[in-house]
C-alpha positions in Angstrom: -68.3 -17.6 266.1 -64.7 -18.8 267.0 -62.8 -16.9 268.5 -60.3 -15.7 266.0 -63.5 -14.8 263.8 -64.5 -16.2 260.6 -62.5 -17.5 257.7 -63.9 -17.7 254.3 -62.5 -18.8 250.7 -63.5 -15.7 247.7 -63.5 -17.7 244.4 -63.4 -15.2 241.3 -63.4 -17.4 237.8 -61.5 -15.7 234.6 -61.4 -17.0 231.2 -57.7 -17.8 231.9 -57.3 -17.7 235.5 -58.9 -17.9 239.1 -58.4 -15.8 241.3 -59.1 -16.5 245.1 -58.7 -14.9 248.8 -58.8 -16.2 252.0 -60.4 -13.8 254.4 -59.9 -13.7 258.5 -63.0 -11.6 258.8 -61.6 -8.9 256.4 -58.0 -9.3 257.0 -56.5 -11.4 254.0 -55.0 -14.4 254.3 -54.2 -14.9 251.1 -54.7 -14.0 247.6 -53.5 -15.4 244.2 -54.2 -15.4 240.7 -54.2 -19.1 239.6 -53.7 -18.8 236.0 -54.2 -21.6 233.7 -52.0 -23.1 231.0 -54.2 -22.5 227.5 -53.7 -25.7 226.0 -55.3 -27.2 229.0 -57.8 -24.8 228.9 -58.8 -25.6 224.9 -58.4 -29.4 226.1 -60.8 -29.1 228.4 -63.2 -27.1 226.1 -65.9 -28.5 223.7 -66.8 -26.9 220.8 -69.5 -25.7 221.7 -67.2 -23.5 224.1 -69.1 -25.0 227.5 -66.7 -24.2 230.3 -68.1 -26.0 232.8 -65.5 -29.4 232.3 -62.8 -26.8 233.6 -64.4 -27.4 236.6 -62.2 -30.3 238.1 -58.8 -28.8 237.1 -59.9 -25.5 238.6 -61.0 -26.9 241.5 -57.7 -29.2 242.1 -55.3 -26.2 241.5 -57.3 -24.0 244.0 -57.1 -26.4 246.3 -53.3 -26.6 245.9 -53.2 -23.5 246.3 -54.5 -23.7 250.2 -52.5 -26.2 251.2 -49.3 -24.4 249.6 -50.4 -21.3 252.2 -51.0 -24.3 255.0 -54.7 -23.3 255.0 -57.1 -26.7 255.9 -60.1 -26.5 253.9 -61.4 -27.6 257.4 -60.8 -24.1 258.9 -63.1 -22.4 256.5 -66.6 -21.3 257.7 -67.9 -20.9 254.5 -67.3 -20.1 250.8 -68.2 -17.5 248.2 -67.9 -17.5 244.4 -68.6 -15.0 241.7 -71.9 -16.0 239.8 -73.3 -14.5 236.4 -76.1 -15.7 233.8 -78.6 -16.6 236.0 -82.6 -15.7 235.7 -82.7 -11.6 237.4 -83.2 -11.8 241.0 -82.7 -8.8 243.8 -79.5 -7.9 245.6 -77.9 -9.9 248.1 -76.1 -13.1 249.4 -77.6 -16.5 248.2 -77.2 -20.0 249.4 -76.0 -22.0 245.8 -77.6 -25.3 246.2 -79.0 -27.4 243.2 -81.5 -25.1 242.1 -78.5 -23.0 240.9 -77.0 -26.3 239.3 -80.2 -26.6 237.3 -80.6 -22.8 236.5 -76.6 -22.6 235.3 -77.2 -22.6 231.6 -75.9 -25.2 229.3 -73.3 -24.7 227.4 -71.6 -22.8 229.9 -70.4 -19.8 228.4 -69.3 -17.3 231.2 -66.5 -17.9 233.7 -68.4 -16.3 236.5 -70.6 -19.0 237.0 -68.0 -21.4 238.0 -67.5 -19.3 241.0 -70.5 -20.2 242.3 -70.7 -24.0 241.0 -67.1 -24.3 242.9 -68.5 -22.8 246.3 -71.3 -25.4 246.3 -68.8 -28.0 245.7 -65.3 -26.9 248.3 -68.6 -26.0 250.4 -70.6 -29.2 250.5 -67.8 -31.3 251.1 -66.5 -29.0 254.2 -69.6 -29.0 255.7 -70.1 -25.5 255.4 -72.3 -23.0 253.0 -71.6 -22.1 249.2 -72.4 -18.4 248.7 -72.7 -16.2 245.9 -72.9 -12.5 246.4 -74.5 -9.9 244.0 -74.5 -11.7 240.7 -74.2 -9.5 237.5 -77.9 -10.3 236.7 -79.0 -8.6 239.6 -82.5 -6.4 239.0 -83.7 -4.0 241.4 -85.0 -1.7 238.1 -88.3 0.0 238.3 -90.7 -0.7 236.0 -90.2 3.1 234.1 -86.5 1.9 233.8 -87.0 -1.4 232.4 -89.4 0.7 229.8 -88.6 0.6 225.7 -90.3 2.7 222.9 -90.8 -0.8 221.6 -94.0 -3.0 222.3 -92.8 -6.3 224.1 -89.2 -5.3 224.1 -87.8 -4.6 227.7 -84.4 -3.1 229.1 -83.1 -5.8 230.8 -80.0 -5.6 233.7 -77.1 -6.7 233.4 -74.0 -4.7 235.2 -71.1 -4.7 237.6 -73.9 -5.4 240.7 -70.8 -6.9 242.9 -68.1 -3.8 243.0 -70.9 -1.1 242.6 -72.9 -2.3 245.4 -69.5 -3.1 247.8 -68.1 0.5 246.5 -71.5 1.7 247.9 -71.2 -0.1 250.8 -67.6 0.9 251.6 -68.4 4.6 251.1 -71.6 4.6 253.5 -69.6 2.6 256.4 -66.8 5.4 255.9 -69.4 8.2 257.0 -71.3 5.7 260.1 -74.5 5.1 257.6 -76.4 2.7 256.2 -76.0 2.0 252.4 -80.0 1.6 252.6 -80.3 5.2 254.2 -77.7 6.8 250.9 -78.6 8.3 248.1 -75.6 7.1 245.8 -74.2 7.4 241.9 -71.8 5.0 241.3 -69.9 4.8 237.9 -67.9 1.4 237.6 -64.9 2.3 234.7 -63.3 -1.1 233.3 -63.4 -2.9 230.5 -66.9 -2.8 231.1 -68.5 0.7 232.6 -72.1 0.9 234.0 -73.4 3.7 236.0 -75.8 2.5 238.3 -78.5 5.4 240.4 -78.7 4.1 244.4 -81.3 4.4 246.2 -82.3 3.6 249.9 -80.2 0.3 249.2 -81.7 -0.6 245.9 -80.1 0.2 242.0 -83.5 1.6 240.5 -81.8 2.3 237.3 -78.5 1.2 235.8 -76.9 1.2 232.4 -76.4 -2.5 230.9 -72.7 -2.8 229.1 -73.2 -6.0 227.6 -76.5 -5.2 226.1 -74.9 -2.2 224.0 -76.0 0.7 226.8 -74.0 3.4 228.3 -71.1 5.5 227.4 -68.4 3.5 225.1 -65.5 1.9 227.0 -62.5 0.0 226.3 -63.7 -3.1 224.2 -67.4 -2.2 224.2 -69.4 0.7 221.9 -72.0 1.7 224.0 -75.0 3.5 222.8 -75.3 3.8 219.4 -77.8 5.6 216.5 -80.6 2.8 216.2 -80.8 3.4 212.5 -77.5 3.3 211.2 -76.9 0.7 212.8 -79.7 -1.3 211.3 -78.6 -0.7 207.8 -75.1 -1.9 208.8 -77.2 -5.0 209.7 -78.8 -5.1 206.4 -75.5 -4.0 203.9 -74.2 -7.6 203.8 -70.8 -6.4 205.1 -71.1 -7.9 208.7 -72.2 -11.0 210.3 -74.3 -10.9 213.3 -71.3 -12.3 215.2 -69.1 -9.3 214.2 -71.8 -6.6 215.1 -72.8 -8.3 218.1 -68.6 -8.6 218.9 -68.6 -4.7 218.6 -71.2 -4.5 221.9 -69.1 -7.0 223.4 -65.4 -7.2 223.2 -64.3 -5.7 219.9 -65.2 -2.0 220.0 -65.0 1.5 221.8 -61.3 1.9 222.3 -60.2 -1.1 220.7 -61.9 -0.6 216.9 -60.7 3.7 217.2 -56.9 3.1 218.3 -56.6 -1.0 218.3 -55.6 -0.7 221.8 -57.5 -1.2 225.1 -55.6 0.4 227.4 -56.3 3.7 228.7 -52.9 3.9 229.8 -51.8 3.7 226.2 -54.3 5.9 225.2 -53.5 8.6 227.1 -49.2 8.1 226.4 -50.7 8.7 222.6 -52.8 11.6 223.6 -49.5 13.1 225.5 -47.8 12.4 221.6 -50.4 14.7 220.0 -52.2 11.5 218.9 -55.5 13.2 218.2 -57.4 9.9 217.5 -56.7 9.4 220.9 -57.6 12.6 222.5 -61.2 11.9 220.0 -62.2 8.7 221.7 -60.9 9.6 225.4 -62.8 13.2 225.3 -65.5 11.2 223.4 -66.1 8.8 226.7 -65.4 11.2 229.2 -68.5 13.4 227.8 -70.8 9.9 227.6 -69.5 8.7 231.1 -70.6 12.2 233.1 -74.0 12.3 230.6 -74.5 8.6 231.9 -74.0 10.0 235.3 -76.5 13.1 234.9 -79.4 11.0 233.5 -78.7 8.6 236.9 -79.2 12.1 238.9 -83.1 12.5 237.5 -83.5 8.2 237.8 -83.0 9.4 241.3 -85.1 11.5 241.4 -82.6 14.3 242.6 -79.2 15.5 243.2 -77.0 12.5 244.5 -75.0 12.7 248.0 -71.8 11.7 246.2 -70.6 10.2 242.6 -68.5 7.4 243.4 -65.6 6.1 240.7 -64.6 2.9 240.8 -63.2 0.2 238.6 -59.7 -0.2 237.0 -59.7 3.5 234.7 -60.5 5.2 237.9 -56.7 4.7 238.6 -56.5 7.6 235.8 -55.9 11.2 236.9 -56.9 12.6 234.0 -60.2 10.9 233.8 -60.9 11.4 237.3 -60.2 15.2 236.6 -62.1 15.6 233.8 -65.3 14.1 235.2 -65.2 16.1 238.4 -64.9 19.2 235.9 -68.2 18.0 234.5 -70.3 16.6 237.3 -68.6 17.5 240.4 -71.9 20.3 240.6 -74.1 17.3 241.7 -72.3 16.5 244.3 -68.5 15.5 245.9 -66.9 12.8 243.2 -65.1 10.7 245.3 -62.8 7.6 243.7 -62.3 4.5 244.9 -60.0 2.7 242.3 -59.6 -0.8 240.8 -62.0 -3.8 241.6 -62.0 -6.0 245.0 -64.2 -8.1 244.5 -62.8 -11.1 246.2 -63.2 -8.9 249.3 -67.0 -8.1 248.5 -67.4 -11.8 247.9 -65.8 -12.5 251.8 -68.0 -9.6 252.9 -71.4 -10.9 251.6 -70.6 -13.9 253.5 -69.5 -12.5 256.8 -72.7 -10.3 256.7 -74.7 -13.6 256.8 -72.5 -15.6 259.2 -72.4 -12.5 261.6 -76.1 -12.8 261.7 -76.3 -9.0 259.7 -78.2 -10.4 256.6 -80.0 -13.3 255.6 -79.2 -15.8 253.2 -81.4 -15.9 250.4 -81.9 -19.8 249.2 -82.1 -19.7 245.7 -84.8 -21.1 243.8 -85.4 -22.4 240.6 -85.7 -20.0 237.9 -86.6 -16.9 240.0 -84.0 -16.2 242.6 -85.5 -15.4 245.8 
């Protein structure tokens, strides 16, 4: 270790931006949000919608960006991106090599990913590691959770594994524990929300946003009656794109009120807008059942509910679910999303000798 600690570059990929953060240990450095000019985005993008060829530009623009701050790429100790869409693997910090080139699928059709493909390269030309921390497709399920009513059809994991897990870690070094030694509920509230069930270091249960679970959010429906909405598949008045859109970007609070903004929401709501008040009661009363069905996949009260995410910013919401869970145990919030700091912090845990890197490998993760 030098002697003014480590430094490591956070790499977060949007659809229309990057953000990154230089990290001192955990001081910041820096942080910006690159964003990117849309017609050289669409340039840049096939038809087939890979975003992988954004790669280059990306990577020339962060790179800008450090030597705009006066930060040599030499100084870094290592690197960290966001990653998504791999095969499910466990928890924890891996080393991206070319086994993660090869597993990255093709076209590439989440931003995430390029985190992790940009870490590997700013890495390997430094010298120095290319981590990715907590992917989205992390699986610690058991096999009861991964269950279905439905021979050969499994509940599969996708969630918010990055901010839940670094919210869980932030709330257990707060009280001189381990996360491994907590017994945790943590409810991430953005665009996305999944409520994920702790245990001894390990999310046995979790519900999956992008797969149509959980309580509806801002641009996604959540759980839904099975039946109906296999006749809606069948009435030849929707596409498969369109229903699958309503799971993934075009419904909740955007098809009730065309907005996604809980901020707007709740200004209607203060109008007397009662569409509004509908669909914000409506997702307060799925978000704390969400949270009381994590209670028995625990197997018992939790020590704490954590809030985290962008919507835990909202009084209101934060209010209302203490009303209706706060008898399992202290809700505490901890708002908005840092994840370029859990990305630094997944690294630091393996260059401070506190956790091993997991190599990844081809197709299974560790």
């Amino acid at each position: 270790m030098g002697e003014g600690g480590f430094r490591v570059l956070a790499i977060d990929p949007g659809s229309t931006s990057t953000k990154i953060g230089v990290y001192q240990d955990e001081h910041c450095l820096l942080e910006r949000n690159i964003r990117h000019d849309e017609a050289q985005l669409r340039a840049l993008t096939p038809e087939n919608g890979d975003m992988l060829p954004q790669k280059g530009m990306r990577k020339a623009l962060i790179l800008e960006a450090l030597r705009e701050a006066g930060i040599s790429p030499a100084t870094l100790h290592a690197v960290a991106g966001r990653a998504s869409r791999l095969p499910p693997m466990p928890s924890g910090t891996y080393l991206a090599n070319d086994d993660m080139l090869a597993d990255t699928p093709s076209p590439l059709l989440h931003p995430a990913q390029l985190g992790a493909v940009l870490a590997l390269e700013i890495g390997g030309e430094q010298g120095i590691p290319g981590f990715f921390v907590d992917p989205t497709v992390v699986d610690e399920m058991s096999e009861e959770a991964h269950f279905t009513g439905i021979a050969g059809l499994r509940r599969t994991c996708i969630f918010h594994a990055l901010n839940q897990k670094a919210v869980a870690r932030r709330y257990a070094a707060g009280r001189g524990k381990r996360y491994e030694d907590c017994r945790l509920i943590v409810a991430h509230l953005g665009g996305g929300i999944s409520v994920g069930a702790h245990r001894c270091g390990r999310v046995v249960d979790v519900t999956s946003p992008s797969n149509g679970e959980g309580p509806a959010c801002p641009t996604r429906s959540g759980d839904v009656p099975a039946v109906p909405l296999i006749r809606m598949c069948f009435d030849g008045k929707h596409t498969e794109r369109e229903l699958i859109g309503l799971f993934s970007g075009s419904g909740g609070m955007l098809a009730h009120l065309g907005t996604s903004d809980l901020r707007e929401c709740e200004r209607r709501m203060d109008e007397g807008d009662r569409a509004a008040a509908r669909f914000f009661c409506g997702m307060a009363h799925q978000i704390a059942k969400a949270i009381g069905a994590m209670a028995a996949a625990l197997g018992g009260p939790p020590e704490a509910v954590l809030l985290t995410g962008g919507m835990a910013r909202s009084e209101r919401l934060v209010n209302r679910l203490q009303e209706q869970v706060g008898f399992l145990a202290p809700v505490l919030c901890y708002p908005g999303e840092d994840e370029l700091l859990a990305l630094a912090q997944g690294a630091l845990r393996v260059l401070r000798g506190e956790e091993r890197a997991i190599p990844y490998q081809s197709g299974k993760g560790e």
